[in-house]
C-alpha angles and dihedrals in degrees: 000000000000134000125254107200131165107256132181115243092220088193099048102035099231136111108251134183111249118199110195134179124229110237089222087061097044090045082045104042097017125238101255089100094051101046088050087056089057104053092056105046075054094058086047118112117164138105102248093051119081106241122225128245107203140302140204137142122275114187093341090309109126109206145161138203124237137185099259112234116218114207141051116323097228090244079068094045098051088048091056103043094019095205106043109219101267093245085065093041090059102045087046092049093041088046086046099045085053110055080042096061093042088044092052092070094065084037102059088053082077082237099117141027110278082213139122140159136199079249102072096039101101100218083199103046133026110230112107142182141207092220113006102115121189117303125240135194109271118252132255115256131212 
């Protein structure tokens, strides 16, 4: 639905994660589903969920900050290794588990996806989201 890319915090002088939503999609799909992303990954506030850094709209374009996470997505790391060693399992699944408890008091509340992908689990690093995928270098408009 929306666009994760690696973007530059001019202010605060740090690469971030940007997640941005297509006009056309929100034109398409409406924004309704992303706004309400944002608001709860505004009301989240543990260790194991990325926080977000602000959001807003710029020439139609809804959009919101996010810490960005340097490292393999787990997705990545199981395709590499293919079994991770059981030590690392458990401290990705009990990470995971969590963030997801915690999580599941916003969510019942029907105000966020209840979704997340391998994708989206840092094996380097312990934040987590429910929605932020890999980032990728904008492209170029015009």
């Amino acid at each position: 639905m929306a666009t994760v890319y690696l973007a530059q915090d001019d202010k605060h002088r740090r690469l971030v994660a940007l997640k941005v939503l297509r006009p056309e999609l929100a034109a398409a799909l409406g924004p309704e589903r992303f706004l309400r992303e944002i608001e709860t990954a505004a009301g989240l506030n543990h260790p194991h969920i990325l926080p977000l850094h602000d959001s807003g709209e710029a020439a139609g374009w809804l959009y919101y900050v996010m810490p960005l996470v340097e490292g393999e997505s787990l997705r990545s790391r199981l395709e590499r290794e293919r079994q991770l060693p059981l030590a690392d399992a458990l401290q990705i699944a009990r990470e995971a588990a969590d963030a997801l408890s915690y999580a599941a008091i916003t969510w019942s509340t029907g105000t966020s996806s209840r979704r997340i992908f391998s994708s989206v689990v840092a094996t380097r690093w312990s934040p987590i989201s429910g929605s932020l995928g890999p980032s990728r270098q904008p492209e170029a408009s015009g």
